[in-house]
N, C-alpha and C positions, 0 to 999 in steps of 0.2 A: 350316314350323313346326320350330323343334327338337328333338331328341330327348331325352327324357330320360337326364338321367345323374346316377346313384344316388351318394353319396357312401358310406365304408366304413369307420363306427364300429367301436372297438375290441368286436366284441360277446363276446368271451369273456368278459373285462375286466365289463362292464356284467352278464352271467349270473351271472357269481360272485359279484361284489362283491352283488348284490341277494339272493343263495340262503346268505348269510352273514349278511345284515340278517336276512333270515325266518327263518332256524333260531334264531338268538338272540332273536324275537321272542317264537318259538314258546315260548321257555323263562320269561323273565322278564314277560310280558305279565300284566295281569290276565285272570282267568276270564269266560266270556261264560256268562250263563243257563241255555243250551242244552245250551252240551258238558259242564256237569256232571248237566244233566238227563238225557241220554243214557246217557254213563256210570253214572250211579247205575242207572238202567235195566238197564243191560249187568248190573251186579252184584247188585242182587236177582233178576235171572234168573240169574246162577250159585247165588246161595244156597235157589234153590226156588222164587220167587215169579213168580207169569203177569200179566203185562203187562194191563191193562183191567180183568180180575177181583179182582185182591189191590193195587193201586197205580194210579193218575190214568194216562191216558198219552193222545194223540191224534193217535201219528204209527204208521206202518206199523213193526212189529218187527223187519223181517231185521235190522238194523246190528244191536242188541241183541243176538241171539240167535249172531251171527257174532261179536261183540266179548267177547260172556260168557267165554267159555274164557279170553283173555288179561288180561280185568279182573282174573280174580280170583287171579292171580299176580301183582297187586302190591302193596305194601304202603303205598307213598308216593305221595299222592295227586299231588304234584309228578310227579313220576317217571313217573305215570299219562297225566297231560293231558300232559305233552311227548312222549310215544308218542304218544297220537292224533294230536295236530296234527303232526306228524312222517309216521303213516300219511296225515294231509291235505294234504302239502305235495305229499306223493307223488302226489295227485289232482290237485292244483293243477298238476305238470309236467305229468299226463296229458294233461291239458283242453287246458293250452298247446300240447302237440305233436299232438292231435289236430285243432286250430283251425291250425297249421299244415300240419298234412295236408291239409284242405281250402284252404288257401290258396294251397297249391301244383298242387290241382287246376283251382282256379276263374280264379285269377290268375296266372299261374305267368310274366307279368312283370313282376309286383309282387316286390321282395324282400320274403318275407313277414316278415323280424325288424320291421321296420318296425309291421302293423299288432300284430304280440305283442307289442309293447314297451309300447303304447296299452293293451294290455288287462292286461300285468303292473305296469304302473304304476297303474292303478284300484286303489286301497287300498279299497274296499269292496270290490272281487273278491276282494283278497288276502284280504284280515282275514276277511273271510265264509266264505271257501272253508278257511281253517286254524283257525275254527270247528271244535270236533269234533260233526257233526250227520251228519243221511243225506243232505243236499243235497250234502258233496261228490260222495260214490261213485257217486249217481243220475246229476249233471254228469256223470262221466263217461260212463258208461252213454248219457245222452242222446246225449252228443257223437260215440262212436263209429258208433250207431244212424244219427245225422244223416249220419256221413261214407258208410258204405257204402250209403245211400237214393242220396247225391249221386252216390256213383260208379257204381250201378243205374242211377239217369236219362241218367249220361255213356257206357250201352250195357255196364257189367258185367254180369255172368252173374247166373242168375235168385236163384243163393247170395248175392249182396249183396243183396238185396230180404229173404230169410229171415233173414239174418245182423243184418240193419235192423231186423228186425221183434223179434228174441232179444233184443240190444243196449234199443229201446226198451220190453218187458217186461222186463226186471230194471231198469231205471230207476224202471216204474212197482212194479215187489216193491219195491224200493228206499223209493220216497214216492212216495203217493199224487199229487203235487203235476205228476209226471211227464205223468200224462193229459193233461194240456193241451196240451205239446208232442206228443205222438202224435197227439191228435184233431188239431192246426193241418196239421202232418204229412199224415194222410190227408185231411185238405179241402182241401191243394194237392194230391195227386195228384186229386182229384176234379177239379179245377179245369181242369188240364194234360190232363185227359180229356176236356173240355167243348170245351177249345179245340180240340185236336186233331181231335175232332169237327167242328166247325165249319169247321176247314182241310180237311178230307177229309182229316186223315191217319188211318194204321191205330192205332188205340189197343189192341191185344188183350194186346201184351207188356207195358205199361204195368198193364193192370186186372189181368193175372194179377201181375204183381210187386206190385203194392197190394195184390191180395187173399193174398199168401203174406207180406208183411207183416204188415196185420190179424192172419192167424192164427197166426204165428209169436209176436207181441208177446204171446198170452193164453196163452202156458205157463208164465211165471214165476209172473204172478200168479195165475194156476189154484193154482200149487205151493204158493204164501201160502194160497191161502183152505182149502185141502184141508188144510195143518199146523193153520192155525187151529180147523176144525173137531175135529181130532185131540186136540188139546189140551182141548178143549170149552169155547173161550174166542170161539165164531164171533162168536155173537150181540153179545156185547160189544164187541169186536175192531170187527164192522161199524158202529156204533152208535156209538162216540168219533172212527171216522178218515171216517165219511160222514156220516149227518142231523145229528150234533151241531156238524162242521166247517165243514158248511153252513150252520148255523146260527149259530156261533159269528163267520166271517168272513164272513159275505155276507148275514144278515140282522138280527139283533141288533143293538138300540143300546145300546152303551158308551160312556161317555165316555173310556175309553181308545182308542177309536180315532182315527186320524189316516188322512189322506187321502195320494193316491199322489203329489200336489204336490209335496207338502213331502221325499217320500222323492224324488223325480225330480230335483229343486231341487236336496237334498246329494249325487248322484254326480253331477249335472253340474258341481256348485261342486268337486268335488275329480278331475274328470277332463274338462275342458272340452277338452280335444284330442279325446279320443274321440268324444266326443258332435257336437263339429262337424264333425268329417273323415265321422262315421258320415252326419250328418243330408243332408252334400253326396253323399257315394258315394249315400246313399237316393235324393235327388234323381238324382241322375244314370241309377240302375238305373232309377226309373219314366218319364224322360225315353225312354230307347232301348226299353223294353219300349212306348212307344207308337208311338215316331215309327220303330224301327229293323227288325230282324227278329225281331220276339217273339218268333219260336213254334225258335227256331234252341237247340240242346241246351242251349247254353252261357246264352240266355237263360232257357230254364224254368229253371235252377240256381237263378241269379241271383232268380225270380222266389217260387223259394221258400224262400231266405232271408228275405226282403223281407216276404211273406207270413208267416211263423214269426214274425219279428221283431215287425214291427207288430200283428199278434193276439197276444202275449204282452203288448207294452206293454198293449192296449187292454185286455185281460183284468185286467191288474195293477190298471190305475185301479178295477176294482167291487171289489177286494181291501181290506176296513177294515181290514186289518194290512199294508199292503205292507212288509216288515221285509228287511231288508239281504241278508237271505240268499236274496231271491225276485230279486235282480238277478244275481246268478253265474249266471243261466241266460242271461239277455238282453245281458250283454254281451261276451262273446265273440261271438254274432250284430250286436253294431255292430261289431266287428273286420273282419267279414267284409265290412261292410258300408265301411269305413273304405279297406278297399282297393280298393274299386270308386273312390276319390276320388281316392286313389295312383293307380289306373291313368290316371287321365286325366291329370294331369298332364304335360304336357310343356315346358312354355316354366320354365328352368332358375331365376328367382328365385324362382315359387311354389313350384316344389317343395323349393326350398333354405328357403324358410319354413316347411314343413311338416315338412321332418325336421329341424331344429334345435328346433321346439317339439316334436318327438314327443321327442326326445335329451332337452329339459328334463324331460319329467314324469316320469322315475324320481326326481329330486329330491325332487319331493313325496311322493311314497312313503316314500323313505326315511327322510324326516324325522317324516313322521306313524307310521312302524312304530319310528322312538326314542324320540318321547318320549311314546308310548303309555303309559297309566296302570299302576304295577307290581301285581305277583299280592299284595304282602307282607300286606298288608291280610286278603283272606282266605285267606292259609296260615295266620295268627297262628289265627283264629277256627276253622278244621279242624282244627289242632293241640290247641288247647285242649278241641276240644269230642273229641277222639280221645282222649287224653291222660288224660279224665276220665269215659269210658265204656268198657264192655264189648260186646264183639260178641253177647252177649243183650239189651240196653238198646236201648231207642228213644230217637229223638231227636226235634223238628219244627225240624229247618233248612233253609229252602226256597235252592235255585238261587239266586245262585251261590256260597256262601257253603259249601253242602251239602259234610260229608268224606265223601260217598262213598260210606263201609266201614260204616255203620251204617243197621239198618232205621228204618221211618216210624212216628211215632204215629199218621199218617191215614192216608187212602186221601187225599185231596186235599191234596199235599203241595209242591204250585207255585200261585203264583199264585190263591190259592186263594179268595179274596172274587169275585177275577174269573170263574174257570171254575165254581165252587160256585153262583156266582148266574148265569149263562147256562145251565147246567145245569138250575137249577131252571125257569127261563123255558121252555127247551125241551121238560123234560117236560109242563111244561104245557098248550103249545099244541100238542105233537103224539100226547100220551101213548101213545109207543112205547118208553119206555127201558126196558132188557132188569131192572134191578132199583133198587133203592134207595140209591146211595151215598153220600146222606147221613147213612142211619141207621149203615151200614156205619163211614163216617168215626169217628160219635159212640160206636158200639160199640169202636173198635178205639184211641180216646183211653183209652173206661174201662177197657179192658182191662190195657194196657200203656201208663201215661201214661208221657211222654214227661221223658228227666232234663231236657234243655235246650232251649229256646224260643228262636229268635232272631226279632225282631221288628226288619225291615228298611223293609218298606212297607205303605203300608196294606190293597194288595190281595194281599200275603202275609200279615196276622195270622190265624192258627188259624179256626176255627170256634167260635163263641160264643165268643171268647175272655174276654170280660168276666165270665163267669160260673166262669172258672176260674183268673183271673190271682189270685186271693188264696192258691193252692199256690204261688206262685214268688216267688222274688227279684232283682233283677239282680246281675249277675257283675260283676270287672272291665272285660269286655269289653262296649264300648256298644253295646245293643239284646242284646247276648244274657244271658238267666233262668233261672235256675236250680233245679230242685224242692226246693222243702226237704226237710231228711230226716226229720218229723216229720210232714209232708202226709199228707196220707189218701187216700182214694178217694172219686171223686166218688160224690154218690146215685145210684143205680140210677135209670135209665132218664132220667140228664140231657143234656141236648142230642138225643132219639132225635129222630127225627122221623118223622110218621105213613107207615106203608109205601102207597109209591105202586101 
């Protein structure tokens, strides 16, 4: 058989040229939903306001509360998101040299540019990950947790088991969303304990690294719940990022939801290297994990990769949002996986088909991060609606449209027919919601209605908004409304709704 022999792409050439596309992506790209929903977050907690109690929110607060100091030192909202995604690109290298670190442990005669280039060329990794949300900082977090578990199993000191355990609790302070990979995480060392067992080997250093693990991962989030309590926002706080999320994505029916097909479908249609080189190296790991030396260090790695991987896809599919940002977790674990395909190679024209198609996909990358849809659209409409308010005025401009710098007419200020009415569903069949925010919403319109309305979609229009659309006018600008200046105040106790 021959041996392999790697060819040696200009990769300086290919790093730069691609970290020049993404910073100028960063800059002129349209806004995504999210990273303005965030930010806005970030800066009503500088200006005063608690996250769950005074405004919508359903994600875990650290990025918020880390991100406030520097939100509110800027004045241009431009200026603003090209920092974040700038601080996300910075995650993005992480991620990438962290997935190299393990690739150089697990593989290390793989040239790892190889499978990074698969996973920098995935334009849903990119785009997702320079997103300004909590999923990138968490990625990271996950990622480093994952690498020092892996160099724990490859016989590190009992510090990389605790160090694991640290890394994967601030992933989950980070987002909630993190749990998943921790608990897969300890169901392979369970797993690798069972077998062990079964070999007669000694599992003792194994269970005490798992259990310094475990309880190394529960001090960040201890640290979350313990602020939250402090702030006296527990109750609510628990209640929008657990039974409501539970309910929101895993049992309610909307017809916004879509299935994990259709999202599995588009990364593999815009990264079809990956996914095949991954789906073969998978085969290949479960092939030698049966027929070869399972239980040998190099294969429990390998085994719980494998294991991570395919219990996150499986999980993803009961997900009725699986949304673009839930795969920056899952595919750096097909890189991983990608290079198990790379190693076996050796007879010199497959692998010269495999790295000339990995060489092609930075193309598509680059092509889809140019002619990506421009910001111009809503800078016009945060300019305008900035332009023509005071930082005492409320507005109700939902995501991604939202300037930022100005507070909310509601408390349900996203998506708001959608979460308003699952909201409602949930109190219902479980009546534990901590208070009333619907009435909350309709008290905090009459209080301070709102000068500008923009009416983007259906499941962003206001609350009752039919009852209130005869105070506004449209502006220039199409779908956003304007209070007249002669409008009054609606009746007392319009829109309340009976206290649950």
């Amino acid at each position: 058989m021959k041996r392999a022999v790697w060819t040696k792409p200009p990769w300086g050439a290919i790093w730069l040229l691609t970290g020049i596309i993404v910073v100028w992506h960063c800059w002129f790209s349209s806004y995504n939903h999210d990273e303005i929903e965030h930010l806005h977050a970030s800066w009503l907690i500088s200006s005063g306001e608690l996250p769950f109690r005074d405004f919508l929110e359903q994600h875990h607060p650290t990025l918020w509360f880390l991100a406030a100091p520097v939100v509110v030192r800027f004045e241009s909202v431009q200026h603003l998101i090209f920092a974040a995604r700038v601080f996300d690109t910075v995650c993005l290298v992480g991620v990438l040299w962290l997935v190299q670190r393990l690739l150089r442990r697990l593989y290390p005669e793989v040239p790892w540019q190889f499978p990074i280039l698969l996973l920098l060329s995935s334009f849903l990794f990119v785009r997702s990950t320079l997103e300004f949300r909590p999923d990138a900082l968490m990625n990271v977090a996950l990622y480093a947790g994952f690498l020092h578990w892996i160099a724990f199993l490859q016989g590190g000191r009992f510090l990389r088991a605790i160090l694991s355990g640290v890394f994967f609790g601030c992933a989950v302070a980070v987002l909630q969303k993190a749990i998943v990979v921790l608990g897969l995480v300890g169901l392979s060392g369970l797993f690798l304990v069972g077998a062990r067992l079964w070999t007669r080997q000694q599992v003792k250093r194994l269970l005490l690294g798992g259990t310094s693990l475990l309880a190394a991962s529960a001090i960040a989030p201890a640290a979350l719940f313990l602020a939250m309590r402090s702030l006296g926002i527990f109750n609510e706080f628990w209640f929008w990022n657990y039974p409501f999320n539970r309910f929101f994505y895993l049992q309610a029916h909307l017809p916004q939801h879509f299935s994990a097909a259709r999202a599995i479908g588009l990364s593999i249609l815009l990264s079809p290297v990956l996914w095949m080189v991954a789906a073969i190296g998978a085969r290949l790991c479960v092939r030698d994990l049966i027929f070869g030396d399972r239980f040998s260090t190099r294969n429990e790695c390998r085994l719980t990769v494998l294991w991570v991987a395919a219990g996150y896809l499986g999980l993803l599919c009961l997900n009725r949002f699986p949304l673009d940002q839930y795969f920056i977790v899952l595919l750096p674990f097909l890189a991983l996986l990608a290079a198990d395909a790379f190693r076996s190679l050796r007879e010199r024209p497959q692998l010269l088909l495999v790295e000339r198609a990995t060489l092609c996909m930075p193309v598509v990358l680059v092509a889809l991060l140019v002619v990506y849809p421009s910001n111009g659209e809503q800078r016009s409409v945060q300019a305008f609606v900035l332009g023509r308010t005071t930082a005492d005025q409320s507005i109700f401009v939902p995501p991604a449209f939202n300037p930022i710098f100005r507070r909310d007419a509601a408390y349900f200020w996203y998506n708001v027919d959608l979460i308003r009415g699952a909201y409602e569903d949930s109190c219902r069949q479980t009546q534990s919601c901590p208070d009333n925010k619907i009435a909350l919403d309709a008290q905090r319109w009459e209080d301070s209605p709102p000068v500008f309305v923009l009416l983007e979609l259906p499941v962003c229009l206001p609350y009752r908004w039919s009852s209130r659309e005869s105070f506004y006018h449209p502006t220039e600008i199409p779908g956003l409304w304007e209070r007249a200046k002669t409008a009054g105040i609606a009746p007392p106790g319009e829109g309340l709704a009976p206290t649950q």
